[in-house]
KETI-475341 format. One record per residue (C-alpha): x, y, z; residue in one letter. Coordinates in steps of 0.1 Angstrom, whole numbers, padded with zeros to 4 digits, always signed. Example, Ala and Ser with C-alpha at 12.3 -4.5 7.8 and 13.67 -1.06 7.14 Angstrom:
2
+0123-0045+0078A;+0137-0011+0071S;
END
This chain:
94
+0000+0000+0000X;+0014+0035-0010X;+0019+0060+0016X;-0001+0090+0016X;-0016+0095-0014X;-0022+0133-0026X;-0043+0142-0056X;-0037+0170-0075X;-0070+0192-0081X;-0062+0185-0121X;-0067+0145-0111X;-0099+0148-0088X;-0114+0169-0119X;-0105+0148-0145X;-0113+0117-0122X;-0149+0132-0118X;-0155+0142-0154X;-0149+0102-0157X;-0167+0089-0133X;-0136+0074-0114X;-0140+0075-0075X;-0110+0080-0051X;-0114+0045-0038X;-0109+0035-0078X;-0076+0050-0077X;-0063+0037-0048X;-0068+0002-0054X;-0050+0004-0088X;-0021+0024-0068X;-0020-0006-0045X;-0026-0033-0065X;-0012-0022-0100X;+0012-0028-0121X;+0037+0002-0133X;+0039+0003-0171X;+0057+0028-0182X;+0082+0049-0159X;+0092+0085-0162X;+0123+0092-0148X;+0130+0127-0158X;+0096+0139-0148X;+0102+0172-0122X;+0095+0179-0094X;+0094+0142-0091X;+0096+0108-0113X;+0064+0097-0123X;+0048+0069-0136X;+0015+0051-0153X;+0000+0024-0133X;-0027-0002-0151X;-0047-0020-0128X;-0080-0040-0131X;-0109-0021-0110X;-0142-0044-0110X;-0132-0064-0142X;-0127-0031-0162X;-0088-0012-0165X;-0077+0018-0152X;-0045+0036-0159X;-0033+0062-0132X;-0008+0084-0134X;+0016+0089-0100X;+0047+0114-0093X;+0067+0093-0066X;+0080+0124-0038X;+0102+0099-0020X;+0112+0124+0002X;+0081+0128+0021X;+0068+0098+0012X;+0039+0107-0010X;+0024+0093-0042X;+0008+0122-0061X;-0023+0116-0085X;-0017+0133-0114X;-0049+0118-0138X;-0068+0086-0144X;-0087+0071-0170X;-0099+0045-0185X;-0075+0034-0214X;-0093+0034-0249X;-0093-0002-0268X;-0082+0020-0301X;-0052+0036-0283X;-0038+0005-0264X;-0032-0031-0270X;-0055-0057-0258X;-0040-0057-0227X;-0038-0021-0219X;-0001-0020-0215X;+0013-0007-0244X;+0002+0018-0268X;-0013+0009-0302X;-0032-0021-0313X;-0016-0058-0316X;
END
């Protein structure tokens, strides 16, 4: 389980506008699977999480402030079928 877990008002906005609860998010930060990392993200390295919420996936975005020991939401969606592969962890079809 992550530490405490911040979200940014751009993610809670977005995350409404999709009808993603908080809960959602959490359980793919805890249970997920990082798929892509982003080292040279600033202030902090970030990465995309894919997780399986209640059978559907969900992709959320995290900066990791190791520091204080945070894990930031940034956004989090629903991946598209046309966008991603089958599995939803890469992007474009195969």
């Amino acid at each position: 389980m992550p530490g405490r877990v911040i979200f940014r008002v751009h993610a809670i906005r977005r995350m409404f506008e999709r009808g993603i609860g908080v809960d959602e998010a959490v359980q793919a930060i805890a249970a997920g699977e990082t798929i892509e990392s982003y080292p040279e993200d600033t202030p902090f390295p970030s990465r995309l999480i894919l997780a399986w919420v209640g059978g559907d996936p969900l992709h959320v975005v995290i900066a990791d402030n190791q520091a204080d020991g945070e894990t930031i939401v940034i956004t989090a969606y629903r991946p598209e079928p046309g966008v991603w592969d089958a599995g939803f962890r890469k992007r474009g079809k195969s």
